[in-house]
C-alpha positions in Angstrom: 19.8 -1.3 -11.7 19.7 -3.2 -14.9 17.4 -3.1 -17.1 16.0 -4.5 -20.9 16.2 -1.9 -23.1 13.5 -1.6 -25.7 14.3 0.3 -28.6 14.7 0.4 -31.9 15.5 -2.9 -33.4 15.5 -4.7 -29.8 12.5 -6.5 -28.2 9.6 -3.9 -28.5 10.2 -4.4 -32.5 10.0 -7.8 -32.8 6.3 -8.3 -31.9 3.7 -8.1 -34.6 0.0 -7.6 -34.4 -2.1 -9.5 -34.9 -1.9 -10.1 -39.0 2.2 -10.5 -38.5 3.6 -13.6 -39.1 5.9 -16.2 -38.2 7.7 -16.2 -34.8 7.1 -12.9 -33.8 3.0 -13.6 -34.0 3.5 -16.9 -32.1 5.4 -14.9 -29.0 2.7 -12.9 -28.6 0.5 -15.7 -28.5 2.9 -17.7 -26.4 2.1 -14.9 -23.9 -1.0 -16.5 -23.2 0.6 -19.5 -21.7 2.7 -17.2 -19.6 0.4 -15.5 -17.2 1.3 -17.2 -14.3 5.2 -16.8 -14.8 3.9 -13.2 -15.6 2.3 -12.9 -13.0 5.1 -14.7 -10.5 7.4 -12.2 -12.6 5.7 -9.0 -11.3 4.9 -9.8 -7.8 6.5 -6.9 -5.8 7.1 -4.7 -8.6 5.6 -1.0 -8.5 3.0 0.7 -10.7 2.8 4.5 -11.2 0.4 6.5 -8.9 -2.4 8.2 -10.9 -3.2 10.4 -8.4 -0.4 12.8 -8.5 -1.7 16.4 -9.9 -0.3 17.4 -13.4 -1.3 20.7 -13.3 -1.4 22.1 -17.7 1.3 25.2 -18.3 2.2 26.5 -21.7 4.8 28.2 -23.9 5.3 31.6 -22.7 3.8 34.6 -24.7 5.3 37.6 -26.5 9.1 35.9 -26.9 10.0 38.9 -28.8 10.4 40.8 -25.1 13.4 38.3 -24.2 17.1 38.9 -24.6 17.2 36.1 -27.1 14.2 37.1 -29.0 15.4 40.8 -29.4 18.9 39.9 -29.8 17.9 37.4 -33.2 14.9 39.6 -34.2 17.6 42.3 -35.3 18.5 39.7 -38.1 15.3 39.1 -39.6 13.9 42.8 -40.3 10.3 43.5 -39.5 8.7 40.9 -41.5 6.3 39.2 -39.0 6.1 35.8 -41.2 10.2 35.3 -41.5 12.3 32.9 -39.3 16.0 32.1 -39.3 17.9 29.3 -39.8 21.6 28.0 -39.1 22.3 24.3 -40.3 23.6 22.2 -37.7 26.0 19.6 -39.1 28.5 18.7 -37.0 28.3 17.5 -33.8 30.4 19.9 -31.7 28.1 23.0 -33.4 25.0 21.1 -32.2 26.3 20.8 -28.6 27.1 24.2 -28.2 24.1 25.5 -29.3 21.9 23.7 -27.2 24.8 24.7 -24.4 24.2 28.6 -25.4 20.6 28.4 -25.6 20.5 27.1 -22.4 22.7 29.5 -20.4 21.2 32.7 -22.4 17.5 31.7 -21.7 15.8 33.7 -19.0 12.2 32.6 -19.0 11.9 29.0 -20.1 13.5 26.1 -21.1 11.2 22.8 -23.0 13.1 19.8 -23.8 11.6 17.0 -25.5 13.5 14.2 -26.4 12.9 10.0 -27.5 16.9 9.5 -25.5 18.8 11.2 -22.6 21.6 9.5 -22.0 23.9 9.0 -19.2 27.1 10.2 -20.5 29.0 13.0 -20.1 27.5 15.2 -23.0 23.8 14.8 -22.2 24.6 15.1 -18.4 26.6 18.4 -18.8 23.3 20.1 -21.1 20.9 18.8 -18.2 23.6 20.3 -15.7 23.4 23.8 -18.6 19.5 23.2 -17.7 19.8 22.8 -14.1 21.7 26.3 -13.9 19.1 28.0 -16.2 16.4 27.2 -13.5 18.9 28.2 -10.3 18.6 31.6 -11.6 14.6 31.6 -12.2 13.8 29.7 -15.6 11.3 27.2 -15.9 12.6 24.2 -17.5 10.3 21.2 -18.4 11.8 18.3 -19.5 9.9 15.2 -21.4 11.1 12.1 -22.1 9.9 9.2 -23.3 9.7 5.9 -21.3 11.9 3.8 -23.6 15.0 4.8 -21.8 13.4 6.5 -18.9 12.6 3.3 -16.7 15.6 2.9 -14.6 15.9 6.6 -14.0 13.6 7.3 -12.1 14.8 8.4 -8.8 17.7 10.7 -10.9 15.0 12.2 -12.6 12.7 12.8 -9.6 15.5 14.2 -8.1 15.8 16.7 -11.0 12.2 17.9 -10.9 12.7 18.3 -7.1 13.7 21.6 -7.6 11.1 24.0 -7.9 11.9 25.4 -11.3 12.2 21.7 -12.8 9.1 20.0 -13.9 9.7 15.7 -15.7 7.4 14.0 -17.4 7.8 10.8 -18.8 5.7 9.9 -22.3 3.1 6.8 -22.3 5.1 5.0 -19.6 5.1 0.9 -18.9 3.1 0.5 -15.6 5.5 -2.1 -13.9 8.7 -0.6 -12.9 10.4 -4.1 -11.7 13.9 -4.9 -11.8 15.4 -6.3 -14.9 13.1 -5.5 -17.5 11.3 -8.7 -16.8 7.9 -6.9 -16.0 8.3 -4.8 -18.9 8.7 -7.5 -21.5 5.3 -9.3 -20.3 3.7 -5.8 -20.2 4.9 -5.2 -23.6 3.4 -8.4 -25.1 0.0 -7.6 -23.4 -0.6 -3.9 -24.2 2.1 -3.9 -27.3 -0.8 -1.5 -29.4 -0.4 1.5 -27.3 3.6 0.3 -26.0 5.3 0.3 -29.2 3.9 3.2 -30.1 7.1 5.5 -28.7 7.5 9.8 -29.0 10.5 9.8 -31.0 10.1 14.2 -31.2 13.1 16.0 -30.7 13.4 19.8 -29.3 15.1 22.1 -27.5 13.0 25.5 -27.1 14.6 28.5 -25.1 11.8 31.6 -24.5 9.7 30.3 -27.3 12.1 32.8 -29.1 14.8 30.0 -30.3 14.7 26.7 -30.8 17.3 23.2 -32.2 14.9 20.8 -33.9 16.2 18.0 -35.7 17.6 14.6 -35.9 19.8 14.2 -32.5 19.1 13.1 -29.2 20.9 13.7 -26.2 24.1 11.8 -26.2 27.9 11.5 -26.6 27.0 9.7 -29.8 25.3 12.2 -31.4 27.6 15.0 -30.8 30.5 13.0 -31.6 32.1 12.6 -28.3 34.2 10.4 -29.3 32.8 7.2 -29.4 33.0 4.1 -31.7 29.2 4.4 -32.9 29.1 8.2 -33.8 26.4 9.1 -35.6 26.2 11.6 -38.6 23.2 13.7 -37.9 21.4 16.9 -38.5 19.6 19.8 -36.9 18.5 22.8 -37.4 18.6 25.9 -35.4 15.5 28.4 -35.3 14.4 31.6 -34.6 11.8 33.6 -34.9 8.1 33.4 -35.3 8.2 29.4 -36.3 9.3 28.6 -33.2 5.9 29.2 -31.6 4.6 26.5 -33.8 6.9 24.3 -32.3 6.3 25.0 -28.7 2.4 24.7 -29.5 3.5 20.8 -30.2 5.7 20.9 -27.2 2.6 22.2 -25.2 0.4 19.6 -26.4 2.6 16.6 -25.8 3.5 17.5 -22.4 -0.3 18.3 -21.5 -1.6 15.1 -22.5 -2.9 12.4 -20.7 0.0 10.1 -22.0 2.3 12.7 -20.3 2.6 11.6 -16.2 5.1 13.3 -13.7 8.1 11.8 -12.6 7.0 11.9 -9.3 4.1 9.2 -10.0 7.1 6.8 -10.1 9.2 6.9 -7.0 7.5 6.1 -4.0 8.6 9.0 -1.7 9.6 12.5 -3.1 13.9 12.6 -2.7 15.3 14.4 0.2 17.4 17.3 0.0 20.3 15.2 1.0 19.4 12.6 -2.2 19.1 16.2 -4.5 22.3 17.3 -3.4 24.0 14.4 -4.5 22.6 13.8 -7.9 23.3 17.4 -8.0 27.4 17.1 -7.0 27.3 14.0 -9.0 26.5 16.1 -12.4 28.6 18.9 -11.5 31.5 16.4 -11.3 30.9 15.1 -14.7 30.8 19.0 -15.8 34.2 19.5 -14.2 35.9 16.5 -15.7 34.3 17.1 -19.3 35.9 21.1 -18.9 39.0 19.4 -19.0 38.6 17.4 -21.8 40.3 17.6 -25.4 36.9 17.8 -26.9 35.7 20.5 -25.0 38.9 22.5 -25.5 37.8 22.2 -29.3 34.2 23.6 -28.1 36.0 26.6 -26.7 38.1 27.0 -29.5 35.0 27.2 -31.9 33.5 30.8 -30.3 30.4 29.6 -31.4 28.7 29.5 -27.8 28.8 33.5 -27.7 27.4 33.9 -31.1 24.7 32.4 -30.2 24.5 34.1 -26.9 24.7 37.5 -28.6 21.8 36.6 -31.3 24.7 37.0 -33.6 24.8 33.3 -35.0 24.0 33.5 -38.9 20.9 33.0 -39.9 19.0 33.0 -43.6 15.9 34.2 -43.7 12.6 31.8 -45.1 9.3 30.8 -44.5 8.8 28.2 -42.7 5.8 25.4 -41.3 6.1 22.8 -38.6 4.5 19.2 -39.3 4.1 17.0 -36.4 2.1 13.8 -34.9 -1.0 15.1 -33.0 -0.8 13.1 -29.6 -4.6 11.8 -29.6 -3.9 9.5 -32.5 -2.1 7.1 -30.0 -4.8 6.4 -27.9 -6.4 5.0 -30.8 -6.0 1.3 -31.5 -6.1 1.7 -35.6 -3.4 4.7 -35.1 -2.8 4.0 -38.6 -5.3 4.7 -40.4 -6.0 8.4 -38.8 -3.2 9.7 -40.7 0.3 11.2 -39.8 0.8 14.6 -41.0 4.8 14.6 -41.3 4.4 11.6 -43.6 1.9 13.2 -45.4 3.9 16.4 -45.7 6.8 14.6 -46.6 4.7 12.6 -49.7 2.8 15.8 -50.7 6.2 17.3 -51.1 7.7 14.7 -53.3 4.9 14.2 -55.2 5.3 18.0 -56.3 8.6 17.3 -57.1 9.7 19.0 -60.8 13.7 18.6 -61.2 15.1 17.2 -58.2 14.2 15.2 -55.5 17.0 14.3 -52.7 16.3 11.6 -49.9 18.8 11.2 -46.8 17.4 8.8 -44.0 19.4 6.1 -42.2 16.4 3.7 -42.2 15.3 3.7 -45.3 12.0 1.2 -46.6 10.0 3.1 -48.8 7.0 0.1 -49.0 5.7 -1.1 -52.9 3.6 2.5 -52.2 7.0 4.4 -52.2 9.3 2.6 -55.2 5.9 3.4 -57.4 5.9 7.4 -56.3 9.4 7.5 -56.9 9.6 5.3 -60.2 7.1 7.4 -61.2 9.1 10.8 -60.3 12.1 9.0 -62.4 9.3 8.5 -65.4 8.8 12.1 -66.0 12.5 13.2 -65.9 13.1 13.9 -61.9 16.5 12.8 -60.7 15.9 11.1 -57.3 18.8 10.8 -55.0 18.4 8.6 -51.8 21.4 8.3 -49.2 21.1 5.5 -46.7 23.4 3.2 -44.1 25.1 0.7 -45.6 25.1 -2.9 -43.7 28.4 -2.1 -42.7 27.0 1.7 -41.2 23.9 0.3 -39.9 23.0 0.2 -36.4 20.2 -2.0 -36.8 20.6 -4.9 -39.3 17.3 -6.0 -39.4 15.6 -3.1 -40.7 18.7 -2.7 -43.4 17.2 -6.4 -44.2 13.6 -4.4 -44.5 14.9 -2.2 -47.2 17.4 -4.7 -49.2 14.2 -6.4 -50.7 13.6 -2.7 -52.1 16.7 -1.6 -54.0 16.6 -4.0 -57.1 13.4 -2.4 -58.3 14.8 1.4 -57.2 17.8 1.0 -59.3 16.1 -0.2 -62.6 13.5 2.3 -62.7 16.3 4.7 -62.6 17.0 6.1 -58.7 20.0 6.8 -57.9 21.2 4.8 -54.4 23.9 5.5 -52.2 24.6 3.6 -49.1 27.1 5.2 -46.2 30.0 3.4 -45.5 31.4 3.3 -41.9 34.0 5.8 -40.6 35.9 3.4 -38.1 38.3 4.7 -35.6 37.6 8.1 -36.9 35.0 8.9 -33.9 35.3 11.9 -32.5 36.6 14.1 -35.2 35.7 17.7 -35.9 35.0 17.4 -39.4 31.9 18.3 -40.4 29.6 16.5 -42.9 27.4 13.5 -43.3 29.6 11.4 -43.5 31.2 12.3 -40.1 30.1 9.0 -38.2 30.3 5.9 -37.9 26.7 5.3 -38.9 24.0 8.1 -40.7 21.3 9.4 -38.8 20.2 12.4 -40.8 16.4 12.7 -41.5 16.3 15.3 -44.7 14.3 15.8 -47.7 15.2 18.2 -50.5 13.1 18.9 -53.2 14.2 21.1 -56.2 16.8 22.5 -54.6 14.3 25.0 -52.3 12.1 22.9 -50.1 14.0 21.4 -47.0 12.3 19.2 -44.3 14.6 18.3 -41.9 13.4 16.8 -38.7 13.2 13.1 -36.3 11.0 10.9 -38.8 12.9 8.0 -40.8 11.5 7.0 -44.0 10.1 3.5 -43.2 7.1 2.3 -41.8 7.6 2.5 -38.2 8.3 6.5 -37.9 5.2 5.9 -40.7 2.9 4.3 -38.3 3.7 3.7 -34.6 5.8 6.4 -33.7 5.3 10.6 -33.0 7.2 12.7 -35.1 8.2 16.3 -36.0 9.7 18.2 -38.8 10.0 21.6 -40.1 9.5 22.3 -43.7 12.2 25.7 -45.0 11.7 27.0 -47.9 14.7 28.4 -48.4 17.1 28.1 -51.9 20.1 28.8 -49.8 19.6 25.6 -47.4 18.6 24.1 -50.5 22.0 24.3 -52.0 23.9 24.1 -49.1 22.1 20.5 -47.9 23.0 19.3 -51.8 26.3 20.4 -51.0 26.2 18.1 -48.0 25.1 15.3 -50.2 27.8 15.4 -53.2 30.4 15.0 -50.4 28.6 12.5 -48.7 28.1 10.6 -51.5 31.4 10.7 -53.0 33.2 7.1 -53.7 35.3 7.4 -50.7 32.4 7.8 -48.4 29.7 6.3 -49.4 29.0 3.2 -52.4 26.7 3.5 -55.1 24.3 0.8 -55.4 24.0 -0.6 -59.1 22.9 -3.4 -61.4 25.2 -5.8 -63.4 22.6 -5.2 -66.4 21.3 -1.7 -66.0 17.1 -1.7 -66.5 16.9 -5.7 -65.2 15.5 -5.7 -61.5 15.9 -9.0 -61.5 20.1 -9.0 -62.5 22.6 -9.0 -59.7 23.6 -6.3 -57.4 27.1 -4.4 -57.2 29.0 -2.0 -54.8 31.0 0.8 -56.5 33.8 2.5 -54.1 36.9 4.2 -54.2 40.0 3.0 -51.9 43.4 4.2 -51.5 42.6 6.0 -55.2 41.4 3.4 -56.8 37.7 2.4 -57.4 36.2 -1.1 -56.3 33.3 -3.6 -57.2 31.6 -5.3 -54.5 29.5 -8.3 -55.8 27.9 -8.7 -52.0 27.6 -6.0 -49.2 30.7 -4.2 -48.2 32.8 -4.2 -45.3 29.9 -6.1 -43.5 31.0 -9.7 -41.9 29.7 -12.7 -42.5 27.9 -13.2 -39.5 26.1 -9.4 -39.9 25.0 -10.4 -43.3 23.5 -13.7 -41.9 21.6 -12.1 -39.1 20.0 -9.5 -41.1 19.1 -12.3 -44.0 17.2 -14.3 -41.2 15.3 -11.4 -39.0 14.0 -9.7 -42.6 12.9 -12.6 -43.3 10.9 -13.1 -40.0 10.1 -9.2 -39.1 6.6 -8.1 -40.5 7.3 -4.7 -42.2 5.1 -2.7 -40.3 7.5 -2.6 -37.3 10.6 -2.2 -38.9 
């Protein structure tokens, strides 16, 4: 079935509320003089049942009595209040983890994700998942409804079996063909619609977890497509990871959380089971043989993680995230989002160093003023960002452009990612390893990391759930700066200056190095004319606030 996709910078951002402006206000309003082509639109298309029971069920306790909790607790001493952590940078490592954790858990398995794809990556962890819960291990999987509508039946077909429990986050009601229903829906109820779960986790025996920036999908593991994304988890263990299955537990109990099976009209037959079932284990069979998952094998990663033996260093560590209730409320906004807030309290403490990585970047007046201010009294702030070239969303790199002149005066320094092209796929590790950033990471003097799913603009601000993990940890410290003087060297990434350092109001220039040699853009590299053009128009047009 086809469907309208609505995610980030397609149709669900292009609405305002009511205070936006200019065509994206007078859409909403031209919904008004659409209800009986609305209406015509969703004759004959289903609505979720609310009578299907979604009985509550929690992390389990005392992780410490699993294989994987004892096997990792052997790293981290005795000390009750110490975690571990293992950088995930490249996308193979962050594969096989979540592969590992998966076939070593032996109690439960909670995945909670904004995209699951369907492609050969995130079908052959589901398939990982599938086999945990054939041999007695609870798995529940939550999704949010962005890209869930459409999957319905595949999904119900999953939670058929009796160790596999889906629930889909603050779902459309009309699940008609083509998106159509889904548009009109979105322009009626577009307060509590574009407010999306954009969390990220994968938590095996409340004992080890992967939190971070990637969803489920060939493109963030670098498959070996032409948008790879450069990204960034982190795996976890130890007593932190019960903080994050206390999030988990409170998304997935929440009224915003409804079963799969509310969706389909009849549960699936065994016959329909068993062929989504052979269906996945075919893809796992043909990805077994592929060049990339020789290079998994290769790796011996997988049985490091098994054995508990995967490195970890030892910190302290606190989990930030966006309490569900505050998206029942229609002025969301103003109740306050803690990961924002963590991430503000933790510049604003800021003494030396203060390193920003975020593929959508729009720091708001609010934002240039902290960080101008940081400049004032002798911090160096680093910021690493897409370029237009890298971005995957134009409009939004349109959101942030009006932004950079009055950055770069005061005295921030701004890099902008250029696009890897025809290198998708490769091994190397880094942040500059895709076509296009998607790392979410904060460093502050070197010792305090947050790394987690929120961008730095107003959207992951406002609308959307988030979660992060704040290490304090020297050694992650230093090894995520590593990450950033490589990813900000001239041949990866441009650095954003003025003709007339100090003069916000003087022209703009792209400095590079090619084939040796470095280069002055007077107008934003590598992107086309046409790219340039559309972004120009829809920042123009796109209130901040959904961007």
């Amino acid at each position: 079935m086809s469907t309208v996709r609505f995610g980030r910078g397609e149709i669900v951002r292009q609405f305002a509320q009511p205070g936006g402006q200019g065509l994206f206000w007078r859409l909403r309003t031209l919904y008004l003089t659409l209800l009986i082509a609305a209406t015509a639109a969703t004759t004959g298309c289903s609505t979720y049942r609310t009578d299907v029971p979604r009985p509550p069920s929690f992390a389990i306790g005392h992780p410490e009595e699993t294989s994987l909790g004892r096997a990792f607790s052997e790293q981290l001493g005795v000390s009750p209040d110490l975690s571990g952590f293992h950088l995930l940078v490249s996308g193979q490592e962050a594969f096989l983890a979540r592969a590992a954790l998966a076939e070593s858990s032996e109690r439960t398995l909670d995945l909670q994700y904004y995209i699951v794809a369907e492609d050969a990556s995130a079908t052959l962890l589901l398939y990982r998942a599938l086999r945990a819960a054939q041999r007695g291990v609870r798995e529940r999987l939550l999704i949010d409804d962005i890209y869930a509508v459409g999957r319905d039946f595949d999904l119900a077909a999953l939670a058929a079996h009796p160790n596999v429990q889906v629930r889909v986050f603050n779902p459309f009601t009309y699940r008609g063909p083509l998106g159509i229903s889904r548009l009109f829906e979105l322009l009626g109820d577009s307060a509590r619609l574009n407010r999306r779960m954009h969390n990220k986790l994968w938590i095996a025996d409340n004992a080890v977890a992967v939190i971070g920036g990637r969803n489920l999908g060939d493109a963030y593991f670098n498959v070996g497509t032409d948008n790879d994304f450069a990204d960034l988890d982190v795996l976890a263990a130890g007593p932190v990871v019960m903080e994050m299955s206390r999030s988990f537990d409170e998304y997935w109990n929440s009224d915003l959380a409804v079963p799969i099976a509310a969706f389909v009209g009849g549960a699936p037959g065994a016959g329909d089971v068993d062929l989504v079932l052979s269906r996945m284990a075919a893809h796992a069979e043909r990805f077994h043989t592929t060049e990339y998952a020789r290079t998994l094998r290769a790796s011996g990663i997988g049985p490091l993680v098994r054995a508990g033996q995967f490195p970890l260093v030892p910190a302290y560590a606190t989990v930030y995230d966006t309490h569900v209730p505050a998206l029942a409320v229609a002025d969301a906004a103003k109740q306050g989002r803690p990961v924002a807030m963590a991430i503000r309290r933790l510049v604003e403490n800021a003494q030396h160093e203060t390193i920003l990585i975020s593929p959508y970047f729009i720091p708001s007046a609010r934002g240039v003023d902290l960080l101008c201010s940081l400049v004032k009294r002798g911090v160096h702030v680093r910021v690493l960002t897409n370029s237009l070239a890298s971005t995957d969303v134009p409009v939004v790199h349109a959101g942030y452009a009006r932004y950079r002149p009055r950055l770069i005066a005061c005295g921030v320094e701004l890099h902008e990612m250029r696009p890897r092209a025809g290198q998708s796929g490769s091994v190397r590790p880094g942040l500059s390893s895709g076509a296009s950033l998607h790392v979410k990471a904060v460093v502050v003097d070197g010792k305090s990391v947050l790394i987690g799913s929120m961008n730095l603009d107003p959207r992951s601000r406002v609308s959307n759930t988030e979660i992060a993990i704040l290490i304090e940890s020297a050694a992650l410290g230093a090894q995520l700066t590593s990450l950033l003087e490589e990813a900000t060297a001239p041949e990866e990434a441009f650095r954003v200056e003025l003709t007339e350092p100090g003069n916000k109001n003087a022209a703009l220039v792209w400095v590079g190095r090619e084939d040796g040699r470095l280069v002055r853009y007077d107008s934003e590299p590598l992107a086309s004319v046409w790219r340039r053009m559309v972004a120009g128009l829809l920042g123009t047009l796109a209130p901040e606030e959904l961007l």
